[in-house]
N, CA, C and O of each residue as an XYZ file, in Angstrom:
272
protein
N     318.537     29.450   -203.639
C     317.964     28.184   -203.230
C     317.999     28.126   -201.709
O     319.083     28.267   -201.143
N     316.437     27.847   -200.732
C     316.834     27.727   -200.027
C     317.226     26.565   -199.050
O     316.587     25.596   -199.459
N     317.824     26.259   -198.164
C     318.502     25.505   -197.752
C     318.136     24.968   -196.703
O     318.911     25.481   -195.897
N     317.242     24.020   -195.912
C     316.542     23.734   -194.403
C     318.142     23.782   -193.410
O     319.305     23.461   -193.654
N     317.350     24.420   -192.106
C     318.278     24.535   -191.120
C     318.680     23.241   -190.488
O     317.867     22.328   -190.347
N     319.933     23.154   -190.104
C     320.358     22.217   -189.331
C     319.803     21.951   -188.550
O     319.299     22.907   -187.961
N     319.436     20.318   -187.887
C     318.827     19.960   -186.557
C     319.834     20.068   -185.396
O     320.910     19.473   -185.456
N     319.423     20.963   -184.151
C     320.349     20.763   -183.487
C     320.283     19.675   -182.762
O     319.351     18.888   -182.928
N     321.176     19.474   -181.922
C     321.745     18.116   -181.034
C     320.788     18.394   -179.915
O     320.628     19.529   -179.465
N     320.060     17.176   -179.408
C     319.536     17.241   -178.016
C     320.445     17.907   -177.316
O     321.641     17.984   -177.598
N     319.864     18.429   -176.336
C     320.795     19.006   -175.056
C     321.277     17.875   -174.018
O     320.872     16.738   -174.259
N     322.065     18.051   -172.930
C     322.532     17.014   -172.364
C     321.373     16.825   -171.174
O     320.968     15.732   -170.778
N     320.987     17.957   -170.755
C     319.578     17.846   -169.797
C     318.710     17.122   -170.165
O     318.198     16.243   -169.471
N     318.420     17.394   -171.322
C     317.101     16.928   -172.219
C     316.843     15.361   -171.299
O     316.154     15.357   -170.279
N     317.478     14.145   -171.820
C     317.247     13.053   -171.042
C     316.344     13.013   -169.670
O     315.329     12.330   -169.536
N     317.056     14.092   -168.433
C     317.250     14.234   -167.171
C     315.860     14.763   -166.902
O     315.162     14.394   -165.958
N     315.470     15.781   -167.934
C     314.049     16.265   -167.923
C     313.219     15.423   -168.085
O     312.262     15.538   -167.319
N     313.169     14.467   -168.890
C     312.093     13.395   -169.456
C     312.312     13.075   -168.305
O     311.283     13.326   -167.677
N     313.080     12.651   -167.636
C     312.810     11.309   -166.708
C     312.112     11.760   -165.639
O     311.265     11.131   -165.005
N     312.736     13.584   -165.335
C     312.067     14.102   -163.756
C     310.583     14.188   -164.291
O     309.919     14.157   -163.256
N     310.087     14.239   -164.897
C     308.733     14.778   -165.787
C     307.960     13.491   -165.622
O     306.784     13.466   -165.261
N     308.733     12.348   -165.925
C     307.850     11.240   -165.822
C     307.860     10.650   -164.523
O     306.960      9.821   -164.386
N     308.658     10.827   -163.435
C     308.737     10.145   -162.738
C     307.628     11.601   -161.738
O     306.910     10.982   -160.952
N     307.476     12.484   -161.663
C     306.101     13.446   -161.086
C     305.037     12.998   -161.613
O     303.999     12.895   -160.960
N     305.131     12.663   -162.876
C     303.647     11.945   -163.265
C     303.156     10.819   -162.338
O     302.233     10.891   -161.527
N     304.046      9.632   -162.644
C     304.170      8.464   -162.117
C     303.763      8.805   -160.136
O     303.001      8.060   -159.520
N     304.389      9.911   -159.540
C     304.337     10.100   -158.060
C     302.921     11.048   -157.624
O     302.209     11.024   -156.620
N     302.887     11.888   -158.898
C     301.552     12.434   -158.480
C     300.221     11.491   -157.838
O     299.527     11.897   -156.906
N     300.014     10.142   -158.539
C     299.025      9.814   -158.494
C     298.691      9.476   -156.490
O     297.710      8.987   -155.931
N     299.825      9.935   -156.008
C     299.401      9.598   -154.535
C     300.012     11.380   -153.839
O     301.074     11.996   -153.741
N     298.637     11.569   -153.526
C     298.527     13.113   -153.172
C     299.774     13.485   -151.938
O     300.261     14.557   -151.580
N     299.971     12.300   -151.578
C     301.205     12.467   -149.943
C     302.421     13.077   -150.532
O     303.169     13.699   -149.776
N     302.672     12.987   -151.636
C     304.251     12.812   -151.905
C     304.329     14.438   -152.215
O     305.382     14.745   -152.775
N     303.543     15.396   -151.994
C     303.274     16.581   -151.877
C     303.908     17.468   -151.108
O     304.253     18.649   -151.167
N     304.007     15.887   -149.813
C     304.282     17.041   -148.180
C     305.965     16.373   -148.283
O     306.514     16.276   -147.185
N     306.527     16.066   -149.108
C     307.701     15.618   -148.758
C     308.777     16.694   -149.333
O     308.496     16.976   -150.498
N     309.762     17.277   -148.921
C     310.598     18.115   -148.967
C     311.617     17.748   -150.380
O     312.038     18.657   -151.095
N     311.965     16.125   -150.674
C     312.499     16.153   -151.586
C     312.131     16.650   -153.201
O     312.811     17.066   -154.139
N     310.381     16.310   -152.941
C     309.846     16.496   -154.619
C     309.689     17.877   -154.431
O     309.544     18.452   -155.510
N     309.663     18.667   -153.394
C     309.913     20.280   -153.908
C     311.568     20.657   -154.382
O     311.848     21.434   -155.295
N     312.553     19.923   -153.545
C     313.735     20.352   -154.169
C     313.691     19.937   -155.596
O     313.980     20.762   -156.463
N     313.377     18.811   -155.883
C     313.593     18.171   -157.564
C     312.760     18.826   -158.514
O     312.864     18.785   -159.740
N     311.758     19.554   -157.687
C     310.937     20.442   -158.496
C     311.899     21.599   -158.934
O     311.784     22.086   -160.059
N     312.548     21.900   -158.329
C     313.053     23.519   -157.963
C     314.603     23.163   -159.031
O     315.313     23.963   -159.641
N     314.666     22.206   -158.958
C     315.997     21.723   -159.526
C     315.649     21.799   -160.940
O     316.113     22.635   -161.715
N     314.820     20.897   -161.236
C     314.440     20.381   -162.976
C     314.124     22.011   -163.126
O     314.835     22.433   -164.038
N     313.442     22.903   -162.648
C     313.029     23.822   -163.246
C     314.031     24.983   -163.712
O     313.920     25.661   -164.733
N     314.861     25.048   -162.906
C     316.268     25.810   -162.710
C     316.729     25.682   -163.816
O     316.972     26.632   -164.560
N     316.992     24.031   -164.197
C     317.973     23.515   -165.078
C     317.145     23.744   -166.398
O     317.845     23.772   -167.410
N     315.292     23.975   -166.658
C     315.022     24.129   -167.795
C     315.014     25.496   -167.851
O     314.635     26.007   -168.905
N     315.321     26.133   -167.023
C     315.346     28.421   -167.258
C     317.022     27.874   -167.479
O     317.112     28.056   -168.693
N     318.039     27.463   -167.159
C     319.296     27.704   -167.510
C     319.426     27.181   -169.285
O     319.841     27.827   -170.247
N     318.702     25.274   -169.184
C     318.865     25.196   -170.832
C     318.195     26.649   -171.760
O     318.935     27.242   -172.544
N     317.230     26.944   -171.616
C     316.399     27.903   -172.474
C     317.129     28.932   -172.480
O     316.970     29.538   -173.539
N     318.017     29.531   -171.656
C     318.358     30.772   -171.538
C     319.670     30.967   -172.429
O     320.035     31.987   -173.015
N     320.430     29.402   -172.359
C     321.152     29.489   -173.282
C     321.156     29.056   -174.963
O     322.050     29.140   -175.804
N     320.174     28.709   -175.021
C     319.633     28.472   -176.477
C     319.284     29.678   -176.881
O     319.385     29.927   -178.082
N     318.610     31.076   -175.619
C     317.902     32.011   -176.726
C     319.693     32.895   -176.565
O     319.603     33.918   -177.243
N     320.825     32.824   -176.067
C     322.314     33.304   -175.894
C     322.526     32.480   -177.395
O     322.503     33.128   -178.442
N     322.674     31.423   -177.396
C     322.977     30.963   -178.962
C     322.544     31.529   -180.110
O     323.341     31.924   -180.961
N     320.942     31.643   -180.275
C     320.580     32.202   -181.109
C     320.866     33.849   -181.244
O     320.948     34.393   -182.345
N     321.014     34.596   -179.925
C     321.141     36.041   -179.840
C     322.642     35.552   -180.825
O     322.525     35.682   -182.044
N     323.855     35.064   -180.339
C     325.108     35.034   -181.028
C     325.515     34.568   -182.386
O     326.571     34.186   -182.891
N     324.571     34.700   -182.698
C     324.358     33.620   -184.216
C     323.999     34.603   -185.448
O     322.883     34.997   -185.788
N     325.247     34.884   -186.015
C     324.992     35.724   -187.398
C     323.792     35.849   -187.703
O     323.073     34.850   -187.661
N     323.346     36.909   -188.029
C     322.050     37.097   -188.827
C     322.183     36.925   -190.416
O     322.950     37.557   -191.141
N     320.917     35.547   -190.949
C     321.331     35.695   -192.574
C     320.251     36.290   -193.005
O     319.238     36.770   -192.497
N     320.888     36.094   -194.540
C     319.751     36.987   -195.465
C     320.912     38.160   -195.423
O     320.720     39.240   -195.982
């Protein structure tokens, strides 16, 4: 019988992403905020932090018994 997989738990980023994601939406609409030094760091940041979440989800799954 088979059995559906567990849902995992949001990540703790997860939140932090939605918000940087919406709040570039929300800033895009005025082309200036382009030349400003902070939305490249927050760019560089959120992106970091989504190659670090991903990298350890595909480390989880690499560590994760194989069934069957």
């Amino acid at each position: 019988m088979a059995t559906s997989p567990p849902t995992a738990p949001e990540p703790a980023d997860q939140p932090l992403l939605r918000l940087s994601l919406s709040a570039l939406e929300q800033a895009s609409a005025d082309p200036a905020i382009w030349r400003r030094a902070e939305v490249h760091q927050a760019l560089l940041v959120s992106g970091l932090s989504t190659l670090l979440a991903a990298i350890g989800a595909v480390r989880r799954d690499l560590e994760r018994p194989a069934e069957g």
